[in-house]
C-alpha positions as CSV (number, residue, x, y, z in Angstrom):
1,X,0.0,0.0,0.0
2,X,2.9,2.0,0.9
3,X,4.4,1.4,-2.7
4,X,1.4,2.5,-4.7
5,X,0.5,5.6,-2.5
6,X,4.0,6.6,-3.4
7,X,3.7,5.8,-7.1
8,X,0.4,7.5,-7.5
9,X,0.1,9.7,-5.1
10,X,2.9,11.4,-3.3
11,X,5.8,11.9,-4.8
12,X,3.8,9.9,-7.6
13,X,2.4,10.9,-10.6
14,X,-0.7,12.6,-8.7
15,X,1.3,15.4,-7.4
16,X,4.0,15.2,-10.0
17,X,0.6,16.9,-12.9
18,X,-0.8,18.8,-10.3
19,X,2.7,20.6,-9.7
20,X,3.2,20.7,-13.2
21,X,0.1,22.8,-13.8
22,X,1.1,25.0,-11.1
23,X,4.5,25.8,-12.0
24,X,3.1,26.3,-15.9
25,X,0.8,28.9,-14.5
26,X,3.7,30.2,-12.9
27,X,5.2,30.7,-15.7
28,X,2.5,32.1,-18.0
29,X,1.9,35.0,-15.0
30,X,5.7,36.0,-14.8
31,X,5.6,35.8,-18.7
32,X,2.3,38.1,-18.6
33,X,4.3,40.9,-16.0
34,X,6.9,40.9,-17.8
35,X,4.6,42.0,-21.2
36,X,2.9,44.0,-18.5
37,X,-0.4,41.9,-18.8
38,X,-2.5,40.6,-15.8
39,X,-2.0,37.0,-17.1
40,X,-4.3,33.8,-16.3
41,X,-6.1,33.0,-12.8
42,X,-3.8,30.4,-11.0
43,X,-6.5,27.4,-12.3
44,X,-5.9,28.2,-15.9
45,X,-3.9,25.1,-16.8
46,X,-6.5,22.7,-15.2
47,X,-9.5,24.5,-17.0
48,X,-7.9,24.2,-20.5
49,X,-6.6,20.2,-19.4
50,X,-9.9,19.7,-18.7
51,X,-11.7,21.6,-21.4
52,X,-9.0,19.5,-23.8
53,X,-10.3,16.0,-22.6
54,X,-13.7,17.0,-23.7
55,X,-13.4,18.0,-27.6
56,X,-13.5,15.4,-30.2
57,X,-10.1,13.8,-31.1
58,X,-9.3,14.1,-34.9
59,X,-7.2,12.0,-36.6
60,X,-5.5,13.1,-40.0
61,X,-7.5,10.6,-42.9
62,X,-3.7,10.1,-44.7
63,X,-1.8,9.6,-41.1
64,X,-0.9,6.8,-39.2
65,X,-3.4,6.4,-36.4
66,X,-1.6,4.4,-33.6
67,X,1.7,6.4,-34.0
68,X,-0.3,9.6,-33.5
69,X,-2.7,8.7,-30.4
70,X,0.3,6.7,-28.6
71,X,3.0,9.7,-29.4
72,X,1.7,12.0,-26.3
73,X,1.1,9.3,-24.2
74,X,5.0,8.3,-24.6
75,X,5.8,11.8,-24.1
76,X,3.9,12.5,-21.1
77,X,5.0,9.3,-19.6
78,X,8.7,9.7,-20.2
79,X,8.7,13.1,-18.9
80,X,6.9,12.0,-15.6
81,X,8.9,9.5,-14.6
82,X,12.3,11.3,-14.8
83,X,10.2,13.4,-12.0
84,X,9.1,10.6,-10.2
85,X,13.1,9.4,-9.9
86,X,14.2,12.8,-9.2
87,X,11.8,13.5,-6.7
88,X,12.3,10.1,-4.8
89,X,16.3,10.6,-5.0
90,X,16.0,13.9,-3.4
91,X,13.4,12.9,-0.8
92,X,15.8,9.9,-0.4
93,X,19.3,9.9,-1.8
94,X,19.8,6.4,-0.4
95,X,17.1,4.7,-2.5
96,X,18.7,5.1,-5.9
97,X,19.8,2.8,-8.2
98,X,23.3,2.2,-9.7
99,X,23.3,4.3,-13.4
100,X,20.3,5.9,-12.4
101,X,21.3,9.5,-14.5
102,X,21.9,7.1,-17.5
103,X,18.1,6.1,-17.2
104,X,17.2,9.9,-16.6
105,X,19.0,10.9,-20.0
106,X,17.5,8.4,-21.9
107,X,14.0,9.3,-20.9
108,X,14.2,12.8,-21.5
109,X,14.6,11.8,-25.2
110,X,11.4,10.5,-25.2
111,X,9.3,13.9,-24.9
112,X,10.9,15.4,-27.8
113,X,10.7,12.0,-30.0
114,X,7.0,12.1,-29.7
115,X,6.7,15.2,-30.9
116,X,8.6,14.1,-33.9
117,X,6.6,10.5,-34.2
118,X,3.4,12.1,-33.6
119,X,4.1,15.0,-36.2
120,X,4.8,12.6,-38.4
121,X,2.1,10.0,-38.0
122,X,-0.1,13.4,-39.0
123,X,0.9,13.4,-42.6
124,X,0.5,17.5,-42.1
125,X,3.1,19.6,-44.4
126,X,3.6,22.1,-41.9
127,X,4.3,19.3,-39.4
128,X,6.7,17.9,-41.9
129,X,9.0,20.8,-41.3
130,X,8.1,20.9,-37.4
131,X,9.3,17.8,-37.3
132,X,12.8,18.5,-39.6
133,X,13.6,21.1,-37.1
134,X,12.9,19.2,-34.2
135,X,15.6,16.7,-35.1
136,X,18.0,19.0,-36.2
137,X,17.1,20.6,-32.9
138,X,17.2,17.3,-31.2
139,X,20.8,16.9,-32.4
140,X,22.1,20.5,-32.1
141,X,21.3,20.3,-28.2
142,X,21.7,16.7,-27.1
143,X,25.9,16.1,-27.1
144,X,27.0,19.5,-25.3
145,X,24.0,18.7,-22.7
146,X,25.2,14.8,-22.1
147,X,28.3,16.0,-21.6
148,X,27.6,18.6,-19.1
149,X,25.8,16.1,-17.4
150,X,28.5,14.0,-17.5
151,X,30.7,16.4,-15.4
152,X,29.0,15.8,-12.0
153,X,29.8,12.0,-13.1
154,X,33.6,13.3,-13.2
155,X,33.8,14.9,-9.9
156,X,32.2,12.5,-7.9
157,X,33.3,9.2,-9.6
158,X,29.8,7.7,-9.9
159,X,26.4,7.8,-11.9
160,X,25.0,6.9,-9.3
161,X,22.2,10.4,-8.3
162,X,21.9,10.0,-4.8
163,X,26.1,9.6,-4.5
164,X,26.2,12.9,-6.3
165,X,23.9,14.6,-4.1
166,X,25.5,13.4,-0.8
167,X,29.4,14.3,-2.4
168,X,27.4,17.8,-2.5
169,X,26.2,18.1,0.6
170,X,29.5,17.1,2.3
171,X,31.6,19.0,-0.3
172,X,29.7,21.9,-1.4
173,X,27.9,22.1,-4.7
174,X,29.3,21.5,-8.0
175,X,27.9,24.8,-9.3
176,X,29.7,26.9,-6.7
177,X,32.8,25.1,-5.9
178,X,34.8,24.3,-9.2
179,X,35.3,26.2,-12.7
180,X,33.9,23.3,-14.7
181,X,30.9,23.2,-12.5
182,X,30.4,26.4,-13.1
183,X,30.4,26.1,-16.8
184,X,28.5,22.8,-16.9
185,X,25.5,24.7,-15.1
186,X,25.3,27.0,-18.3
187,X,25.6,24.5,-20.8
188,X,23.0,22.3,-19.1
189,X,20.6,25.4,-18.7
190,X,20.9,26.5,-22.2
191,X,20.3,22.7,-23.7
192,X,17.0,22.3,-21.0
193,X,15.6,25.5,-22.7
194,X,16.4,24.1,-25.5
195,X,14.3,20.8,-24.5
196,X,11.5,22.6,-23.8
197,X,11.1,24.5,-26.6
198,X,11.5,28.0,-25.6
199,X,12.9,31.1,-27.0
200,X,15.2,31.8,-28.5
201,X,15.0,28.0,-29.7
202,X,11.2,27.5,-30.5
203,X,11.5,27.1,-34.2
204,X,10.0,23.7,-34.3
205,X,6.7,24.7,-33.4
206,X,6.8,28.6,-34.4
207,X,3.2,29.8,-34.1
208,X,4.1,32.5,-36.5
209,X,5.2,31.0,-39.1
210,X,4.1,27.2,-39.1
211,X,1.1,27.7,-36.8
212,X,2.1,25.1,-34.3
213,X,4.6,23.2,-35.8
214,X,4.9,19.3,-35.4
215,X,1.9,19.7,-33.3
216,X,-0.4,21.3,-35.7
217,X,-3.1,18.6,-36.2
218,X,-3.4,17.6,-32.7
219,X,-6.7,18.5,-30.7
220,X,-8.6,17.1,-27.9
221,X,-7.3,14.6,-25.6
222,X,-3.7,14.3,-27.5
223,X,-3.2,17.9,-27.4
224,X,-4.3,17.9,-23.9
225,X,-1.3,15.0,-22.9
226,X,1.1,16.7,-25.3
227,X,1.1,20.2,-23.5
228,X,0.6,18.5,-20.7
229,X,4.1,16.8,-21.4
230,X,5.8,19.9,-21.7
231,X,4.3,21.2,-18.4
232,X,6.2,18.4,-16.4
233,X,9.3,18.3,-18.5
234,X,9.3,22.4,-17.3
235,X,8.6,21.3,-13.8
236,X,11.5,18.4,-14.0
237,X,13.6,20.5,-15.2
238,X,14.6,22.6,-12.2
239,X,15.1,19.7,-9.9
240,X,16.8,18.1,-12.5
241,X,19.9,20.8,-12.8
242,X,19.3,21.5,-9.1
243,X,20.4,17.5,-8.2
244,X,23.2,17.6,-10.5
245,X,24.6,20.8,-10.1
246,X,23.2,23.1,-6.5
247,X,23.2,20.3,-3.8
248,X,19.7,19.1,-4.9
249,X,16.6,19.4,-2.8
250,X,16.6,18.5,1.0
251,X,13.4,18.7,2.3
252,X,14.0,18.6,5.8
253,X,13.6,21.6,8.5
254,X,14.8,25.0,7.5
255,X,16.3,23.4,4.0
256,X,13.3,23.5,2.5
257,X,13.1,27.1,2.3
258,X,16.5,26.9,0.5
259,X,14.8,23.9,-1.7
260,X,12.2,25.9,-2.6
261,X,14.6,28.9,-3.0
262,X,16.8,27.0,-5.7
263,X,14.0,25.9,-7.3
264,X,12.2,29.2,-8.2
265,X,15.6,30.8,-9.6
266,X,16.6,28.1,-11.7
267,X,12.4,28.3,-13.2
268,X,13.3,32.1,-13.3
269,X,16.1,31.5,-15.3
270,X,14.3,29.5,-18.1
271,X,11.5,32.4,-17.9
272,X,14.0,35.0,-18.2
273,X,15.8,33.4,-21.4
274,X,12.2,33.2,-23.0
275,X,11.4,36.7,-22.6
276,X,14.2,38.4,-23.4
277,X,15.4,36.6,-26.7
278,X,14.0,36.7,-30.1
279,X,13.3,32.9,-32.0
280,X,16.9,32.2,-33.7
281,X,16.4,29.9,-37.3
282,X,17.4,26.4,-37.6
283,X,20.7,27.0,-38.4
284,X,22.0,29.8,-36.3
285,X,21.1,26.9,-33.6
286,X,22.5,24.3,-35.1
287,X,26.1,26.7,-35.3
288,X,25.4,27.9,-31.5
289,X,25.3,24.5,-30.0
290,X,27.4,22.8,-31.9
291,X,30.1,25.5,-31.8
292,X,30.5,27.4,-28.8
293,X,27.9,25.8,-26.5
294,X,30.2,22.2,-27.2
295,X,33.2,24.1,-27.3
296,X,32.5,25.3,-23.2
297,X,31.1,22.0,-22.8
298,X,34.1,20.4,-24.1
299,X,36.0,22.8,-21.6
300,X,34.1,21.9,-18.6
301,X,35.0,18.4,-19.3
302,X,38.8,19.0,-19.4
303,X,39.2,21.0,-16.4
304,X,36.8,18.2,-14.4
305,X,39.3,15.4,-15.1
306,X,42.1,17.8,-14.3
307,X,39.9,18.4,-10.7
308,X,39.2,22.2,-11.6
């Protein structure tokens, strides 16, 4: 009983969507002061979930119909269980499992492949190109962010989460106590906004010029699992840089005020980056990631086997 209350319920999946709606909301109101708007009431992301489940689910007549329904399912899933681990390695470092981060960077592949399987199973020309720049995206991004979160692996000498939190907490965190830390943070920050789809790198979906991108024929249900993947890959990521890289999140006595503290400005920093940079094209991406973003990577890497 134990097991499935913690599955389901807390830190389970439960609390994990009900969180993720929160944090989205979050996000839209700083978004709205910043454009000097009032923004949504704090229940707007569980009036349009809700409001999703109850339209009509269309299904492209020339696209494949299995690949397109199961797509946000698969991306949902994948994104709420890299919560579920992160939240039960920070609640309990010691219940983690050997190669644990390995299992984390696979799944947070998965949100950004069903974009790209669900766009196209849509047959959709538009979602044609969504999905072209969502790969290219996909592999502009993914090296320089594997290896910054391989850096953490370097200084601590496992990939193992729950050893890398405690090395933290005895030795100070990564982020504040060595160069490549330092740099690592940055690169990881910039490849997570880059994950979820915000400015400057929202060109795969582009309201402006594709009208929604990959995700152009989805409605109903799918859409409503599909932003709702987004929503917990936005609340993952936080606790996700915060683990590997600020000590993670203790929730015990007066460290949950610093939790909570670490939380909000790593959120603010993905916020921030939206708002204040224009959408860059395909290619100046594909040149910033896989030229200087790598290049510092690349540099973090160095000085962490060298113990800087």
């Amino acid at each position: 009983m134990k097991l499935l209350f913690e599955w389901l319920i807390f830190p389970g999946f439960a609390f994990i969507f009900i969180l993720s709606l929160i944090v989205s909301w979050i996000d839209r109101k700083v978004t709205a002061r910043i454009h000097y708007r009032v923004g949504p009431p704090w229940y707007q992301g569980f009036a349009d979930f809700l409001k999703l489940l109850g339209k009509e689910t269309l299904i492209p007549a020339e696209g494949n119909k299995m690949v397109f329904l199961v797509s946000p399912i698969i991306g949902v899933v994948g994104a709420a269980l890299v919560s579920f681990i992160l939240m039960e390695t920070n609640f309990n470092p010691g219940v983690t499992f050997v190669g644990d981060l390995i299992v984390i960077l696979y799944l947070l592949v998965l949100p950004p492949l069903a974009i790209i399987l669900g766009g196209s199973a849509s047959a959709n020309p538009l979602a044609a190109i969504g999905v072209s720049r969502e790969i290219k995206l996909l592999i502009a991004y993914e090296l320089p962010f594997i290896i910054a979160a391989l850096i953490p692996v370097v200084k601590v000498d496992s990939i193992q989460l729950g050893s890398i939190i405690n090395y933290q907490v005895q030795n100070g965190t990564i982020f504040t106590h060595s160069i490549s830390g330092f740099l690592a943070f940055f690169v990881a920050l910039l490849c997570m906004t880059a994950k979820l789809g915000y400015a400057p790198f929202d060109v795969a979906e582009a309201e402006t010029e594709l009208a929604g991108g990959a995700i152009i024929e989805y409605g109903g249900p799918p859409l409503a699992f599909t932003i709702l993947s987004k929503q917990v890959l936005l609340f993952t990521a936080p606790i996700f840089l915060s683990t590997l890289f600020l000590g993670g999140l203790q929730f015990k006595g007066l460290n949950i005020l610093w939790a909570i503290l670490k939380y909000v400005l790593v959120l603010v920093a993905f916020i921030l980056i939206k708002n204040t940079n224009p959408r860059l094209r395909i290619d100046q991406i594909v040149k910033f990631f896989w030229g200087k973003v790598f290049i510092i990577a690349l540099l973090a890497f160095v000085l962490a086997i060298l113990g800087l």
